[in-house]
N, C-alpha and C positions, 0 to 999 in steps of 0.2 A: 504494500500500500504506500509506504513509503517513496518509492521508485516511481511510482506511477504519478504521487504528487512533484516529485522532484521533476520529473519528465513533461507534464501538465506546465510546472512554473517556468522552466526552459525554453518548453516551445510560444509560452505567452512574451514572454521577455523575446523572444526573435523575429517572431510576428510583428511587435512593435518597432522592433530595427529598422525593419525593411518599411515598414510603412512612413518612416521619419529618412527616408533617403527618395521621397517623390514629393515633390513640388507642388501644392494647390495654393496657388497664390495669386488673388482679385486686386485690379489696381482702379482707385478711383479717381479722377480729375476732380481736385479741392479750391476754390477761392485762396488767394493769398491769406487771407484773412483765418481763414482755416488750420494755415499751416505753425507749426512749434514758433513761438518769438525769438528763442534761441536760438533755434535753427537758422531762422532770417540772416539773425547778428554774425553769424557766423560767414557767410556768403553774400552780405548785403554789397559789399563793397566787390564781390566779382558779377554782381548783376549789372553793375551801372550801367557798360553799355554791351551787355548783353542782350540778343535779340532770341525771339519765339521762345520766354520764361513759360513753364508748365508746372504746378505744382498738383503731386498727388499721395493719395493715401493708399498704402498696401498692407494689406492683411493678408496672412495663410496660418496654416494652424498652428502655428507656436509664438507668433508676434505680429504685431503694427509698426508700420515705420512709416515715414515721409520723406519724399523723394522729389526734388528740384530738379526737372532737366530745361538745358537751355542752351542757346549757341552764342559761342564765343570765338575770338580769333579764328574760325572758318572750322572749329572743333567741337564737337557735339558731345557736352558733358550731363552726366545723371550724379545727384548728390545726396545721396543717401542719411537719413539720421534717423534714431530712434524715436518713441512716443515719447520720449520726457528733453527733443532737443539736441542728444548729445550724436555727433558726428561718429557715422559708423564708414563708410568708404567713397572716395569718389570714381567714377568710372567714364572712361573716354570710349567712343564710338570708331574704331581703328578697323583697319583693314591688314590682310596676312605679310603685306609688303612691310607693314610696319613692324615687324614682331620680327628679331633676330633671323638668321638662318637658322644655324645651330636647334635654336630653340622651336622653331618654327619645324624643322625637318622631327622633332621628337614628340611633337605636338598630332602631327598626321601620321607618324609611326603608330602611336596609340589608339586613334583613330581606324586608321587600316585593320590594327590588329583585331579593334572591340567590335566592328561594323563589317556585315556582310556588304553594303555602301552608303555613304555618308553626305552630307551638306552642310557645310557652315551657313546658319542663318543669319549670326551675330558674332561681331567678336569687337569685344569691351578691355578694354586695358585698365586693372583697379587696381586702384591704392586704397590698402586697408590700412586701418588705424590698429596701431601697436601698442604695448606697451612702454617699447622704450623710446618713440618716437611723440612727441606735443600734436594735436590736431591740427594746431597753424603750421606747422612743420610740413603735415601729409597736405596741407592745402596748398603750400605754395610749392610743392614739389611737384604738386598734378599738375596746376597751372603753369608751370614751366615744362608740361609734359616730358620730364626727367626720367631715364630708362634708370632705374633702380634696382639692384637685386632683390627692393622687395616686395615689388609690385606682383600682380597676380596675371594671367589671362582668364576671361570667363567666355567661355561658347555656348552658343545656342545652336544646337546640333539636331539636324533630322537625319537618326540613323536607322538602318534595316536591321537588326539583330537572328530574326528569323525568317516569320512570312509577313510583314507588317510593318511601315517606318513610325516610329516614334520622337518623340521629341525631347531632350537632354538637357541640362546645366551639365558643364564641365568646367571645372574649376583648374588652369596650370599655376604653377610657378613660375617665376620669369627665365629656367632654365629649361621650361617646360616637359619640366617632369607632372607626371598626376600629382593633383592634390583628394577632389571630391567630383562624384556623380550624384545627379538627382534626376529622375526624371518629372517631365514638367509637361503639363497639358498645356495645350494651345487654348489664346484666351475664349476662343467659339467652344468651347468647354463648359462654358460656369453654366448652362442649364442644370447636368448633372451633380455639379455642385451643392449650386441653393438653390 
């Protein structure tokens, strides 16, 4: 009886894994007014003259955040911060020219290998906030779009795995070794949803 509960509480704890490695994430278009005052403070001074400002609200099932995208210097940034304000990553709108060789060739290696065949939908260049790095720090490092060791790649991936293409977060390193996968519904989705 023992074994059988141990086996029970096993299989519930993996079932949960796997359900926390797939992406159901709703994004909603919010009034300025709407959005964190922190947050503002924090970016007000790279909207000035930045043009088509979007502010919106994201939910999926383990948090809220708010998210600023806007165009700057001919660069299409998303600025991410959580529900109380505080800056969590910003991410630029790049293309595969812009992403090392090196890195770039280990990034489709992986690709190749996970994917009977594949399509980049997206590919964002993030800077995540650290520990040992200040916010202002990661903010004027993005803004000078600075190739960093410790920036991130994130794709948006429609792969084949079997009989069926799907749609992916993939998370690299700026060596573009793996970091995380999630799989991510397309937003024509959210019926099944809510």
């Amino acid at each position: 009886m023992k074994k059988f509960k141990l086996i029970a509480l096993l299989w519930l704890l993996g079932s949960g894994a796997l359900l926390a490695q797939n992406k159901y994430e709703r994004e909603y278009r919010i009034r300025k007014s709407q959005f964190p005052e922190k947050a503002l403070h924090y970016i007000s001074e790279k909207l000035e003259d930045a043009k088509r400002i979007r502010f919106y609200k994201e939910t999926d099932s383990a948090k809220t955040s708010y998210e600023a995208k806007f165009k700057k210097d001919r660069l299409w940034y998303s600025v991410e911060f959580s529900e109380k304000g505080a800056l969590e990553d910003i991410e630029i709108l790049i293309k595969p020219v812009d992403i090392p060789n090196e890195s770039f060739s280990r990034i489709e290696t992986y690709l190749t290998r996970s994917f009977l065949k594949y399509r980049i939908r997206r590919l964002q260049q993030q800077y995540p906030i650290t520990e040992e790095e200040p916010a202002e720090t990661t903010i004027k490092n993005a803004f000078q779009n600075l190739m960093l060791p410790s920036i991130n790649y994130e794709l948006i991936v429609s792969g084949k795995k079997e009989k069926a293409f799907e749609q992916f977060e993939i998370l690299f390193d700026a060596d573009g070794n793996f970091i995380a996968i999630r799989k991510s519904l397309p937003p024509n989705y959210d019926h099944v949803l809510y």
